[in-house]
N, C-alpha and C positions, 0 to 999 in steps of 0.2 A: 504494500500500500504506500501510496506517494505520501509525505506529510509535505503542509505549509509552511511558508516562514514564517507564519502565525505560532501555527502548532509547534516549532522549533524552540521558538523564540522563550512560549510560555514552560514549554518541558526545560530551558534552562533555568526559568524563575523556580520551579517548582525543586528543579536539583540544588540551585542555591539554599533554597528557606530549609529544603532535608540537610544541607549540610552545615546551615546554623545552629538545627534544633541538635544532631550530632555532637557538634564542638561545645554545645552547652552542655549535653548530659553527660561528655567525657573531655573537659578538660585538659586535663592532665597527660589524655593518650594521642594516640597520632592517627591523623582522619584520612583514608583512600580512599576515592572515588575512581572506578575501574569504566571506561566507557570503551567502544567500538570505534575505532576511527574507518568511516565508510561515506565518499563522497557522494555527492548528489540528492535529491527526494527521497530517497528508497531507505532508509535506516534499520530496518527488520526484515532481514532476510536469512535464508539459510547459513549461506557466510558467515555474516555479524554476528549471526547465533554460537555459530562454530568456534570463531575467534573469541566469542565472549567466554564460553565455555572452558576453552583454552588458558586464556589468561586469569580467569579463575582457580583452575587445578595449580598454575605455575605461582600463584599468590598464596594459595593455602599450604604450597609444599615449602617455597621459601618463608613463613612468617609460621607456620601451622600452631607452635607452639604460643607466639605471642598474639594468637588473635581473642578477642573483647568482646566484638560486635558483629555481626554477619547481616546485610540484607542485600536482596538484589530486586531488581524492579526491570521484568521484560517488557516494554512501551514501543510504540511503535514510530516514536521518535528515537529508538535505538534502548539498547540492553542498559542497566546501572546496576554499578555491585557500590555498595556503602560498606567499607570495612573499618573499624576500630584496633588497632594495635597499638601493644605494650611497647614500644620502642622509639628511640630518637626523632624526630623527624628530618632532620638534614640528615643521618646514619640510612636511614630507609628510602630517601630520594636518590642518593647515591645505588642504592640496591637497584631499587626500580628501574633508572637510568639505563645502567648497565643491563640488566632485565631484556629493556627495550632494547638496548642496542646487541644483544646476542641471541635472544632467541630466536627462532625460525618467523616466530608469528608477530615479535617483540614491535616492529614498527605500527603492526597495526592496533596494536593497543594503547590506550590513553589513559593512565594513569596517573591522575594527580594525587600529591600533596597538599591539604589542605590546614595553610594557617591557620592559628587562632581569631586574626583577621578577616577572616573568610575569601581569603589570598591563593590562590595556589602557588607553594615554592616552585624558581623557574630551573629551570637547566642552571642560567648562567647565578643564579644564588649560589649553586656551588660549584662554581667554575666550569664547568662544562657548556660546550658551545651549541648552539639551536639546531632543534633536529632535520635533519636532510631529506628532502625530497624522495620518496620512494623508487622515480624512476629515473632522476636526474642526477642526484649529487649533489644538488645546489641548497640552498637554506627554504626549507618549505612552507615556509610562510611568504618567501618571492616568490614561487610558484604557485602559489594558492592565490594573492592578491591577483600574479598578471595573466592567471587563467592559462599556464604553460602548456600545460597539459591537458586533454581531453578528459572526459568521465570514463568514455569507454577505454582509452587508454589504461586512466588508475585503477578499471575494477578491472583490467586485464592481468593488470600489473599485481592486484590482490589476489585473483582466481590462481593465479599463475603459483605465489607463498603456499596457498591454501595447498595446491597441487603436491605441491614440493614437500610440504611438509606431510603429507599425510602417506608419500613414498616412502617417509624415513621411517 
């Protein structure tokens, strides 16, 4: 099903207020919000389910012991996993990072840290540089503004990981 930019817009307000009501009732721990990175209308697809699926197994087997909190919300503005963890939060961006940058599935995952601020830590907070372009190499937020690349291009480019990995 295609969403709106309406219906986008509003499913980020609502991830927002879930992840204030979160950082209030924990504090002290460190707030992940797991999402799907998948271009276009289409947010809930077989894919995105897959991938979401994926980066959850790889969250619970890297944190398993310090997990608090667990919920995940399948919408059709895309998958959301809310997790609470016992551990640092610069210590665990750095984990995720790396995550991202080694796993098979790892770029398609969007994992934030969420400040106390209701901020998500960036890459460049702890030194680390903006994530790259999926099919390019370049910094993906230039290619995302100047529309580099096609949709059919990146979800070829996605099917393509999806393929790869599910060989191994």
């Amino acid at each position: 099903m295609e969403i709106s930019l309406d219906m986008l817009l509003k499913s980020r307000d609502e991830r927002y207020r879930k992840q204030q009501d979160l950082l209030q009732k924990y504090p002290d721990k460190t707030l992940l919000c797991l999402t799907v990175i998948m271009p276009g209308s289409v947010k809930r697809n077989s894919s995105s389910l897959f991938v979401a699926q994926v980066g959850k197994e790889v969250l619970f087997k890297e944190f398993s012991s310090k997990i608090v909190f667990y919920e995940q919300r399948d919408l059709q503005t895309g998958f959301e996993a809310y997790i609470i963890i016992d551990k640092e939060k610069t210590d665990v961006k750095k984990i995720l990072c790396s995550i991202e940058e080694s796993h098979p599935l790892g770029r398609l995952f969007d994992i934030d840290v969420i400040n106390s601020d209701g901020v998500p830590i960036s890459r460049k907070d702890i030194g680390l540089p903006p994530r790259k372009c999926l099919i390019c190499g370049e910094e993906s937020r230039f290619c995302m503004r100047n529309f580099t690349h096609t949709q059919e291009e990146l979800h070829s480019k996605i099917q393509q990981m999806i393929d790869e990995y599910n060989i191994c």
